[in-house]
N, C-alpha and C positions, 0 to 999 in steps of 0.2 A: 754661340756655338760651343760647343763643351768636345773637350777629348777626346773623350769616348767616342761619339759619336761622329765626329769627321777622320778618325783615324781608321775609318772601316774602307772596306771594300765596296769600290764605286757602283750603288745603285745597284744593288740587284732587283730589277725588275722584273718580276713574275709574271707581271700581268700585260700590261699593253704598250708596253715603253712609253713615250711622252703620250701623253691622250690631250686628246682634242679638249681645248676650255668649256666651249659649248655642251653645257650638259643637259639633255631633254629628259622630259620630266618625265622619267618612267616610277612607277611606284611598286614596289614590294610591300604585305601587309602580313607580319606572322602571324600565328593563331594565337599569340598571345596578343596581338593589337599592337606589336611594336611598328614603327612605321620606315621604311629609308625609300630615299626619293634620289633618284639620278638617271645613268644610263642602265642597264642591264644588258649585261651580258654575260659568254665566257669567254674562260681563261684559253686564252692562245698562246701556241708555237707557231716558229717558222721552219720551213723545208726551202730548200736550194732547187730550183727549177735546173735540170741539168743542159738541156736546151739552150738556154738563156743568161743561167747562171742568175737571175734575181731570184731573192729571199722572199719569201709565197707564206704571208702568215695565214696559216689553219686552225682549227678549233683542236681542244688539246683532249687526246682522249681521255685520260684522266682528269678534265679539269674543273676546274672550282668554279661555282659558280659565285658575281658580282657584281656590284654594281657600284658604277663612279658617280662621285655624291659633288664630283670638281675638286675639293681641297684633300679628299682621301677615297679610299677604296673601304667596300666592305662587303664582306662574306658571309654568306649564307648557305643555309642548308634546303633545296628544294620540299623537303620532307615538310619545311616546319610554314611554307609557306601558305596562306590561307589563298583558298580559291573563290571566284566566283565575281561579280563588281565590289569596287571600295564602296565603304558606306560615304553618304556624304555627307555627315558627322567627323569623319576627318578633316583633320587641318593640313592643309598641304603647303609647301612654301612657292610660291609662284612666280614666272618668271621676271628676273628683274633685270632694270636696267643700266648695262655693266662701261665702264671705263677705261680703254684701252691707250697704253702710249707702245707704239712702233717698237720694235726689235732692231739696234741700229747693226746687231750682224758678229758674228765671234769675231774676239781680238785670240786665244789662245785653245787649246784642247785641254786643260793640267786636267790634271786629278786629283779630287778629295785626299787620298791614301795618307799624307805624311802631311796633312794639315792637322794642327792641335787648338790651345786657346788660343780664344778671342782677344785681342789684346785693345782692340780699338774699330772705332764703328763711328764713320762720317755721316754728317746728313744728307737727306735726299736733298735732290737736285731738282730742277724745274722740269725735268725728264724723268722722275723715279728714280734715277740710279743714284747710289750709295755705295761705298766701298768700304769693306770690311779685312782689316789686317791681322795676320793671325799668324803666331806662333807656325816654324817649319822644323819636322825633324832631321831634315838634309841639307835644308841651306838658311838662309836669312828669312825671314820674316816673310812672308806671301802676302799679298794682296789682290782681294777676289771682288771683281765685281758685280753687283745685284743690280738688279732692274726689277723694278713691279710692270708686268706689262698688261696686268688684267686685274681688273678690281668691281667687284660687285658686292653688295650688303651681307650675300652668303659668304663670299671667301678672295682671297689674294693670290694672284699667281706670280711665281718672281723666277727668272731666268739668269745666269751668269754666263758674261759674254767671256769671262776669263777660264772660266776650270766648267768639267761636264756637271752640271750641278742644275736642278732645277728643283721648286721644294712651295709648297701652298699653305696655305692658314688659312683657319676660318677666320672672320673680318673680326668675329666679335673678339675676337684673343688681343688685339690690337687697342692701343690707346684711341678714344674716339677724337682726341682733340689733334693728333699726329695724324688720323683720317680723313680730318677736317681740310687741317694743312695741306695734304697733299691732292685732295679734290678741287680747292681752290689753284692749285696749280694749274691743272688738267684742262687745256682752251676748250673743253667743253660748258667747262664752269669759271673760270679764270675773267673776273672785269680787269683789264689792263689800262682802262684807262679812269679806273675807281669809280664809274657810277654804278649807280645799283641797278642790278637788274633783274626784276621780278621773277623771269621765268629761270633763271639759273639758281637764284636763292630758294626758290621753290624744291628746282630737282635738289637743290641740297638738303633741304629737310626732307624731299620723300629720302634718301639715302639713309639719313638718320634713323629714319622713322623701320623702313623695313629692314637696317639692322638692328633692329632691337635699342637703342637708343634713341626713346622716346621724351627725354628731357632733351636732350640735344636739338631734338626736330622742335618741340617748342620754342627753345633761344633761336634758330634760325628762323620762325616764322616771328617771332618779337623783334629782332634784329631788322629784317624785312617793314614792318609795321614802321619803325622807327626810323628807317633809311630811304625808305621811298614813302613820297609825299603827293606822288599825283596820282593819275587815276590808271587804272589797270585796265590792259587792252580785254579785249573779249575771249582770246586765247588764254591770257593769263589769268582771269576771272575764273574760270572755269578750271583753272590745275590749282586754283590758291582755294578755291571751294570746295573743291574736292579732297585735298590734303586736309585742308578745317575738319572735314566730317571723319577723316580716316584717322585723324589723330584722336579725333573726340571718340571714334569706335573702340581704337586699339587702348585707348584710357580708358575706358568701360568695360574691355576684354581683361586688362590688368587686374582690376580692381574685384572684378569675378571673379577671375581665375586666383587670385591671392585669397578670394573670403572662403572659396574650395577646396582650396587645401589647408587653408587655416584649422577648417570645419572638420576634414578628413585627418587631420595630424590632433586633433582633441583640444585645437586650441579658441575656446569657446568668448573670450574676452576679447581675444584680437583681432575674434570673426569681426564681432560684433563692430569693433572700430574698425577696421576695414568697408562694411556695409555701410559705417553713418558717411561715410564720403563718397560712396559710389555717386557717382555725375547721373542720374537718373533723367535730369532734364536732357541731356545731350546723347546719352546711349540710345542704340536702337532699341527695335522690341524682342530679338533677340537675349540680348545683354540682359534688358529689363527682366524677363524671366528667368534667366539662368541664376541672375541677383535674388528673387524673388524665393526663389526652389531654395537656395540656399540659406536665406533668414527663415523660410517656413521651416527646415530641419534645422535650425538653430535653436528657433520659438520652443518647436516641441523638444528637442533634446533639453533642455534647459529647464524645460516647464515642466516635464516628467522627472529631470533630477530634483527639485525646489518642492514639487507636491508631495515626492518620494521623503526626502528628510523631514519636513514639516511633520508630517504624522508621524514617521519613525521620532521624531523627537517625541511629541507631546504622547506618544504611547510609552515611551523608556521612561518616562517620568512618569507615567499613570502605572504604570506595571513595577516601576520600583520605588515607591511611595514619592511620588508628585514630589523631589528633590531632583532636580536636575544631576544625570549622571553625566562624570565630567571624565571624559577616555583618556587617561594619563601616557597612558602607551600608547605611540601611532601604531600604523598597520602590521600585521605578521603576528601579536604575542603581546603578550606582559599580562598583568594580573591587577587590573585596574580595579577589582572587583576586592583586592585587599583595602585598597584604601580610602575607600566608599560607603559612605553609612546614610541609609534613606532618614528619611523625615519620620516615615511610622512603619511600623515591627510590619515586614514582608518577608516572605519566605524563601529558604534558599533556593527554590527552583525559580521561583520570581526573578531574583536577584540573578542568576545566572541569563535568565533572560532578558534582563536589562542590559547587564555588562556587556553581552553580546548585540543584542541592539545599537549601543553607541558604538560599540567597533565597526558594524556596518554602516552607521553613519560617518564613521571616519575616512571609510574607504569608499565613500559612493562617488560616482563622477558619472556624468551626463552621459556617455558612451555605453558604460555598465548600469546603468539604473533600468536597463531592460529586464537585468535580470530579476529584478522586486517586482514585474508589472501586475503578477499576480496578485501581491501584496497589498501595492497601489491599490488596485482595483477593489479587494475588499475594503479597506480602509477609510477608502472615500464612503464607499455601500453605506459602511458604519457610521461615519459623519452626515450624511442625509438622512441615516434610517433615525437619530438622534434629534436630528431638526426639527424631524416630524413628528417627535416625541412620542419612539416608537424603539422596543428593545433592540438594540444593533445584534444581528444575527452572529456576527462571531466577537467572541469578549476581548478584551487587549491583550492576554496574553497568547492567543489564539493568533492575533494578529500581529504580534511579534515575531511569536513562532514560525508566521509563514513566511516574515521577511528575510529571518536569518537562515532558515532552512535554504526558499529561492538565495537569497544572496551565494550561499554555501554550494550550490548545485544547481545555477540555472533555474529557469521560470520553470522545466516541466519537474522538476525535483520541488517544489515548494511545496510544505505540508502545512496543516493549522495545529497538528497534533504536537503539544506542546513536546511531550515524552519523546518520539522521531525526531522533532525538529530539534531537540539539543542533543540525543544523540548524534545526530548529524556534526552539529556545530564542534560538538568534545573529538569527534572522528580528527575534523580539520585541525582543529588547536593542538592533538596530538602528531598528527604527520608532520606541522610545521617543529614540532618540538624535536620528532625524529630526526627533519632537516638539520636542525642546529645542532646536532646531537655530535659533540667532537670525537667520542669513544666508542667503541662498538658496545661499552657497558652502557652508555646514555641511551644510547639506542635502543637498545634491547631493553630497559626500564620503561622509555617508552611503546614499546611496541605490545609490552605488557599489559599496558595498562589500558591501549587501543583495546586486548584481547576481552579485557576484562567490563568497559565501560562502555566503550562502542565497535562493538564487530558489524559493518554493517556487508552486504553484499559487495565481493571486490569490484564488479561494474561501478557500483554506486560510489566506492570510494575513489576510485579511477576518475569518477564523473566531479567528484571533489579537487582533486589535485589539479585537474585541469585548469579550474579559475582561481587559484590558492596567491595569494600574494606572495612577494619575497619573502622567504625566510627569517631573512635579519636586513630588515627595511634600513635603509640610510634615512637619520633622519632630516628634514628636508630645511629646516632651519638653522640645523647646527650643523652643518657638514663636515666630514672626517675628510683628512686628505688633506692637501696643500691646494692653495688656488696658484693659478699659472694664469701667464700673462706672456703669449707665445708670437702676438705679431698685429700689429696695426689692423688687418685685415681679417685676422680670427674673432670670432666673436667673444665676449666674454662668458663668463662660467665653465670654466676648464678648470677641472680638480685634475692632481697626480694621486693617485689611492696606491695600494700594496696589496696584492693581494693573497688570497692564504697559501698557506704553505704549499708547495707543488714538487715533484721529482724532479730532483736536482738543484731545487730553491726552498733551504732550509728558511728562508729568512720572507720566501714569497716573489712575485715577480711584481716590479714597477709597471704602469699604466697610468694612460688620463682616461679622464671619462667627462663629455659634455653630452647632457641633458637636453631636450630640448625645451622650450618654452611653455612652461602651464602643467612641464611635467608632474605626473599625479601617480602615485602607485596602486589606484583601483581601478589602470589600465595599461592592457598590457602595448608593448613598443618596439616597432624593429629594429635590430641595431646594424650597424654597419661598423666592421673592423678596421682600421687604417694599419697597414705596412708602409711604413715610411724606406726611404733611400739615403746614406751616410750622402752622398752626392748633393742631393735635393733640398732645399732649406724647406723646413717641415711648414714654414708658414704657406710656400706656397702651395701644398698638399691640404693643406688641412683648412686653410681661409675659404675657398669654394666650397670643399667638402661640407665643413660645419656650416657657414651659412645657409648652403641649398639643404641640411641635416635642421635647421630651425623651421623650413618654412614647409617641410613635409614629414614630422616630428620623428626623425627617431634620434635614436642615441649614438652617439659616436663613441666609440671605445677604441686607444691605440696605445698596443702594449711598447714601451723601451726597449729595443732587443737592437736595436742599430749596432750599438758599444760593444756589444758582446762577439762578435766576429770580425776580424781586424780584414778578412778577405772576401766578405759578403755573406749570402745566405750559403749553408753547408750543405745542403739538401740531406741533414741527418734529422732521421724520427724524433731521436731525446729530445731537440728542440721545438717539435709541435707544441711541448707545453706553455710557449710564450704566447700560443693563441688559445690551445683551448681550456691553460687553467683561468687565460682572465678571461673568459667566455664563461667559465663556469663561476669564479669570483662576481662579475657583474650579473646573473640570474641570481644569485644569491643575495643582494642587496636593492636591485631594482626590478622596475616589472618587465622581462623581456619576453617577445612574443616570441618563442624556439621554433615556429615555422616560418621569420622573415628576420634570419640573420643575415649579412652579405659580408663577402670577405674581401679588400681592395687593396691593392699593392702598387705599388709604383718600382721599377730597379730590379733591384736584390729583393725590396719586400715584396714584388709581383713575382719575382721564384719563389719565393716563402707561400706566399698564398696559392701557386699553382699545388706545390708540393703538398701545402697541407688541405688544400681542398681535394685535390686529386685522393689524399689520401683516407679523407673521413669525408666525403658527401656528403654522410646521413648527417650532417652538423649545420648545411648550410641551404639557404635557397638560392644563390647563386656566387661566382666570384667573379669579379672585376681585377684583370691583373694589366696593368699600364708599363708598356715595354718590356714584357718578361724576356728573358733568354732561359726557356726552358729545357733542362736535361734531355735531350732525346736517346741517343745509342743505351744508358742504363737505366733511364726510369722509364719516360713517356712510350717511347717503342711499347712496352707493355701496359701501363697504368692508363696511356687514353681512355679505354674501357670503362672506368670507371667514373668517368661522367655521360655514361648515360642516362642518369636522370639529375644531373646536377649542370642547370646554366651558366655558359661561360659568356660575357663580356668581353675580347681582348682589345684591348688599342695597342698600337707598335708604330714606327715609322719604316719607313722604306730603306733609311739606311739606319738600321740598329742592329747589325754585324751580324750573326749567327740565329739575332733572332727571330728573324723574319724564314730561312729555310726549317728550322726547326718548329715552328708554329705551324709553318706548311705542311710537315710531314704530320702530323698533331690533325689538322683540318683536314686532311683528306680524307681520314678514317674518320671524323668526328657528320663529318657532312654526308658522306657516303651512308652512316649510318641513320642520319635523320637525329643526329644529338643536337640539343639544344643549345647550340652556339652561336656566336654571333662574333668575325675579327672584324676591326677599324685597320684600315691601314693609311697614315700620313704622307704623301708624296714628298721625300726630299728631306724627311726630318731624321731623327734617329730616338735614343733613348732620353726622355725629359718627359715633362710632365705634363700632359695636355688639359691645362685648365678647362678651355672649351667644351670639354665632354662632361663638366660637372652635371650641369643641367638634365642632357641625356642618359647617364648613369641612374638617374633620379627615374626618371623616366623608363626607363628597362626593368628598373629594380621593381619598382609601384606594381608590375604587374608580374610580378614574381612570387610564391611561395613553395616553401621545400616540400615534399612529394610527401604522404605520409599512408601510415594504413597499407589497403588495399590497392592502392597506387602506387605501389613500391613493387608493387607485381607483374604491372603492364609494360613491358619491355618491349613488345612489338616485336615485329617478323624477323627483327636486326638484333637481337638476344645476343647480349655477350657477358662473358662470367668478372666475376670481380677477380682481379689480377692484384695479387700482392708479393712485394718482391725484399720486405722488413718483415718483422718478427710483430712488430707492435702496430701493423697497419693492416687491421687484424678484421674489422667489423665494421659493413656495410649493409645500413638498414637493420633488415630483421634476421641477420647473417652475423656469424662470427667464426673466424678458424681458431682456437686456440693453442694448436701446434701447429706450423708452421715449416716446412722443411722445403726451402727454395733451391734449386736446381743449378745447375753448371753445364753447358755445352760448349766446349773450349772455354773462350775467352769471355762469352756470354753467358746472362743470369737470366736461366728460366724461373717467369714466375711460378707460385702455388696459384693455384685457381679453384673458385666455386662458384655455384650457380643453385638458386631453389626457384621452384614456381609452386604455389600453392594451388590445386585444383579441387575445388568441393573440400573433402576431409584427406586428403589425399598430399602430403609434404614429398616433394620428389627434389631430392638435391643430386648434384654433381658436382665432384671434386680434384683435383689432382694436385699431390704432393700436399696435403694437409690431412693430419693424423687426428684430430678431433673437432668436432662440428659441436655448434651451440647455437638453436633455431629460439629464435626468439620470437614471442607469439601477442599478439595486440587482440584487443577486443573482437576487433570485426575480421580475422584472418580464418579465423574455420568457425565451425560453428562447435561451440562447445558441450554442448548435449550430445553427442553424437562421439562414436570409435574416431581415432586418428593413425592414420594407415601412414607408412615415413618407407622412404626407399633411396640408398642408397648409391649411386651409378647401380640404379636396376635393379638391388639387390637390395634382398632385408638385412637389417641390421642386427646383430646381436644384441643390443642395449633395446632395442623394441621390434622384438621378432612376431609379435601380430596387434590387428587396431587393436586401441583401446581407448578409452575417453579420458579427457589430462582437466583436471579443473584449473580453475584461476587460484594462483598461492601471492598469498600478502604478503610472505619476505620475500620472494621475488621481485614482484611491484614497489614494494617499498626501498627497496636495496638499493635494486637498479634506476632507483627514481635520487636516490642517495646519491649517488654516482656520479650520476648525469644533470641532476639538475634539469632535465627537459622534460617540461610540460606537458609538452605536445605528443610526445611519442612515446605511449605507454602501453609495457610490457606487462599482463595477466600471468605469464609464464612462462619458461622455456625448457627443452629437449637440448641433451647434453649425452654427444654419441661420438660413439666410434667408427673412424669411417672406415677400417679392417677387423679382421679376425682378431 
């Protein structure tokens, strides 16, 4: 029990005050397929019956709608819920069978208030209860009594007969071998007179088993084998066979479910051993195809990368004199093509077409080798039509051409024309050179030379940038950075890097960065941000994080910024750059897919992450913030608005002081409007760190990506303007204010606001208190052939007082691709207007 968190105000309960343990299995299913299981309901009040004088709870007419999950609450928005039956493809968790020891009845009424640390914590008792002493800011020492009076494989319920205090866990957060202990207490499962007895060793390992501790339920069914020697009644024959097949299932659901996301996280070696153990004799037939489905898209992913290099090899060799060309430089750049000399006199366009060849070979990986399928396919054509001793219809260099071209721009971009297909490839090697380009003079040399050698169509070049590897690749052998070694329970490969220089960080901002397993840079990866807490020892934040971060591949990046504020997060803009330079630092050295970033904070870093997600959306596809206390009366009052299309995740507990009514105020307009949010709320706990939700985080995130394009448009009937109440929080989506003149009413900050809907050719914005607009325009937002008509609050603008047609500009694209770093959301061009006379 930590400080913070018992020195608050007793239980504010919002929602049902003690709820019943018994929780029936209702089900909510969002439309993104997230799933939460308990009771559903809503949020109530009570009215005083004047009559009678009893307190009459009623449905709250403002209220939230939720549902009790047993060890927490959570919130939802009716907007986002799917209608219609569950599939039954869903996995549900199903009734289990729960553990109860008596309530022997209060000894006292205290109060949490002026309870601090934990000083000391006895063991349980053959009744559950334990007693916990702890630090008093008014008198001596207090000591509170706990009781567990409810326990199931879902979660723990515990009641204090001493102070108003009651508070639940999910089971799984609990040591299983202290679980163990305390079920063998319990005279449901208790031998007292130490024989064994089959049908209680049994309910012990189903206990294990549907907590998720599936090794445990083995040792209890060995234990059993080992301890009883005679013959099993007819009752117990039938729960020990039964258990046998559930454990041999749930071991065949594991081992599925681990080769699936192995498969899905690009990790193509550990599929592979994961499959050679699947228990195939013992799985059902279920399992066995699910196993199956999974090695057949392993085969072929695997078999298309293998067949793909093969010929791209022996054609780089045939097309630049039959000498093996050896790519000196990994992915992004270099000039391997200086220090390369073929076997017999080939010509410099040859030679370019080799060089690039093995760079494609450098960067292929079984995910991306879709995009050569083109390639593949002639290839092969060529090597049969040769068999048959018969002219291969396209020549090697033909067939090179079409690999690096597709490589370069996707399979429908793939040409055989040797001349296109290296203009293509010189297109790319010049953008990436822009990227690296430290000087606006480097830049501009480069962008000369784009002009000069490959101008191709800015769609086309757009369609290039999009699959472009890092800039300045890390190389994967020799890695830059410091390795760290952060806690028993973090995995290893944690580098600390620096990254480049940023406002206000002449020298760069510190960060780690873990990789996931098999990482490759010729694919791209989500990453996930950690906010740590000065409070919180970072292992335990980041030991769940990165391991459930290996087994569903993305990258973890957590910048150092704890040290720098002696009184937590400041909720000041200048400090966004501890997220989003090393956001753009890691784009720039690794592959990050910029539409499945997430931002997760724990504390202080869960303000940091509300602030700065609330504040740049367009950055992220969702945020996960773990007990925030966010600003409400100066920031959120206005800025909730600005996730509406950016997903929230919140966990909190029930007693984490202020931030439980402020998250309320936050959800009410968030759900009201149908925003994509989702609160956890903990019965009993406060601000800490809910290891338990690593898994489900995982799960929420999986079916998450940031909004992009023409879905930045669809606001729906609940249209609200982006609210900014800083100077520098300035640009959402395809929106930007760049003057900024925030308001004062008394004592209150009105924000500046704007709003655009694009319809047909038709830009119609709305504004208040912001002196210049900058509409930033993506491929598929009008149609380009075509006048562009722009209006004002209603009125035309002086800067484009009638349509006219805006083409795509390539220092536009190129600039703002400079900048940003993101892939994914790219600008052809933009309008740059006044919103006055």
């Amino acid at each position: 029990m930590t400080p913070r968190r018992t020195r608050l105000a007793l239980a504010l309960v919002l929602f049902l005050g003690c709820a019943s343990i018994a929780v029936p299995a209702d089900v909510v299913v969002l439309k993104d397929g997230f799933v939460i299981q308990g009771d559903v309901r809503k949020e109530t009040t009570s009215v005083v019956d004047k009559a009678s004088g009893r307190s009459i709870p009623i449905v709250k007419a403002d209220g939230l709608d939720l549902i009790d999950e047993g060890p927490k609450w959570t919130i939802f928005s009716t907007h986002a819920k799917q209608l219609g039956a569950i599939s039954p493809d869903i996995k549900l968790r199903p009734e289990y069978r729960a553990y109860k020891m008596p309530f022997p009845g209060r000894k006292a009424n205290n109060a949490l208030t002026d309870i601090g640390e934990t000083v000391k914590v006895s063991e349980f008792d053959s009744k559950w209860i334990r007693t916990i002493e702890a630090k008093s800011f008014i008198a001596a020492n207090a000591k509170i009594d706990q009781q567990i009076t409810y326990m199931d494989p879902y979660f723990i319920y515990m009641v204090s007969a001493t102070h108003l205090w009651r508070l639940s866990f999910r089971t799984n957060e609990w040591d299983p071998k202290l679980v163990r202990k305390l079920l063998l207490m319990h005279p449901d499962l208790a031998e007292p007179d130490g024989k064994c007895d089959p049908l209680k060793r049994i309910a012990l390992a189903r206990f294990m088993l549907d907590a998720g501790w599936l090794q445990f339920a083995k040792d209890e069914m060995d234990r059993l084998k080992r301890d009883f020697t005679g013959t099993l009644s007819k009752d117990a024959q039938e729960v020990h066979d039964k258990i046998t097949k559930d454990i041999d299932t749930v071991t065949a659901d594991l081992v599925a479910r681990e080769a699936e996301k192995a498969l899905a996280a690009g990790r193509y070696k550990y599929a592979a051993e994961v499959l050679a153990i699947f228990p195939e004799k013992t799985a059902d037939s279920k399992e066995v195809a699910r196993a199956a489905k999974v090695g057949a898209e392993l085969k072929t992913g695997q078999e298309r990368h293998d067949t793909a290099r093969r010929v791209l090899n022996g054609l780089v060799d045939d097309v630049g004199g039959k000498r093996p060309l050896n790519a000196l430089v990994a992915v992004g750049g270099g000039l391997a093509q200086g220090a390369w000399k073929p076997e017999k006199a080939v010509t410099s366009q040859a030679l370019e077409l080799a060089t690039a060849g093995a760079q494609v070979i450098e960067e292929l990986h079984p995910d991306s080798a879709i995009r050569i399928e083109t390639f593949v396919t002639l290839a092969t054509q060529a090597e049969r039509e040769r068999a048959a001793g018969k002219e291969p219809t396209k020549k090697p260099d033909e067939l090179v051409a079409t690999a690096i071209s597709g490589w370069a721009m996707g399979r429908n971009g793939a040409t055989p024309n040797v001349e296109s297909a290296l203009k293509i490839w010189t297109a790319r090697q010049l953008v990436l050179a822009f990227q690296r380009g430290e000087s606006q003079a480097s830049r501009n040399d480069a962008l000369a030379r784009y002009r000069k050698n490959a101008n191709l169509d800015i769609p086309q070049l757009a369609q290039i940038i999009s699959l472009l590897p890092p800039a300045e690749p890390e190389d994967l052998e020799n890695r830059t950075g410091k390795p760290l070694s952060i806690g028993k329970s973090v995995p290893g490969g944690v580098y600390q890097r620096k990254s480049m220089p940023a406002p206000g960080h002449a020298t760069g901002i510190d960060y780690i960065v873990k990789l996931p397993p098999e990482y490759h840079h010729g694919r791209a990866y989500p990453v996930l941000i950690v906010l740590t807490h000065a409070g919180v020892n970072p292992e335990d934040v980041l030991g769940p994080l990165m391991t459930e971060s290996e087994r569903n591949g993305y990258i973890v990046v957590a910048p150092e910024w704890t040290n720098q504020f002696g009184k937590g997060w400041q909720w000041n803009p200048d400090d966004h750059v501890y997220v989003t330079a090393v956001l753009r630092d890691a784009v720039r050295h690794f592959t990050v897919d910029n539409d499945r970033v997430f931002l997760c904070g724990v504390g202080e870093g869960a303000n940091m992450a509300m602030d700065v997600g609330a504040s740049h959306p367009d950055l992220f596809a969702g945020v996960i913030p773990m007990a925030p206390i966010p600003k409400w009366g100066s920031f959120f009052i206005e800025t909730w608005r600005n996730a509406q299309k950016l997903p929230f995740y919140v966990v909190t507990g029930e007693l984490a002081g202020q931030s439980l009514p402020n998250l309320r105020s936050i959800f009410e307009r968030w759900t009201r409007n149908g925003f994509p949010a989702v609160m956890t709320i903990y019965k009993g706990r406060g601000i800490e760190w809910y290891a338990s939700e690593a898994t489900t985080i995982f799960d929420w995130m999986s079916r998450k990506t940031r909004v992009n394009g023409t879905a930045t448009l669809a606001l729906g009937a609940n249209r609200q303007s982006w609210a900014m109440l800083r100077e520098h929080d300035n640009r959402f989506y395809w929106l930007q204010a760049d003057k900024v003149v925030v308001g004062k009413n008394g004592g209150a900050v009105v924000p500046a606001l704007m709003q655009g809907d694009v319809r047909g050719n038709l830009i119609d914005l709305k504004c208040d208190k912001v002196k210049h607009l900058t509409v930033w325009l993506s491929a598929d937002m009008i149609d380009w052939a075509k006048p562009v008509k722009v209006q004002i609050n209603a009125a035309v603008p002086s800067a484009w007082p009638k349509a006219k047609v805006i083409a795509p500009s390539l220092d536009v694209l190129l600039e703002d691709y400079f900048e940003r770093g993101d892939r994914r959301m790219l600008f052809l061009n933009k309008l740059e207007l006044k919103t006055g006379p």
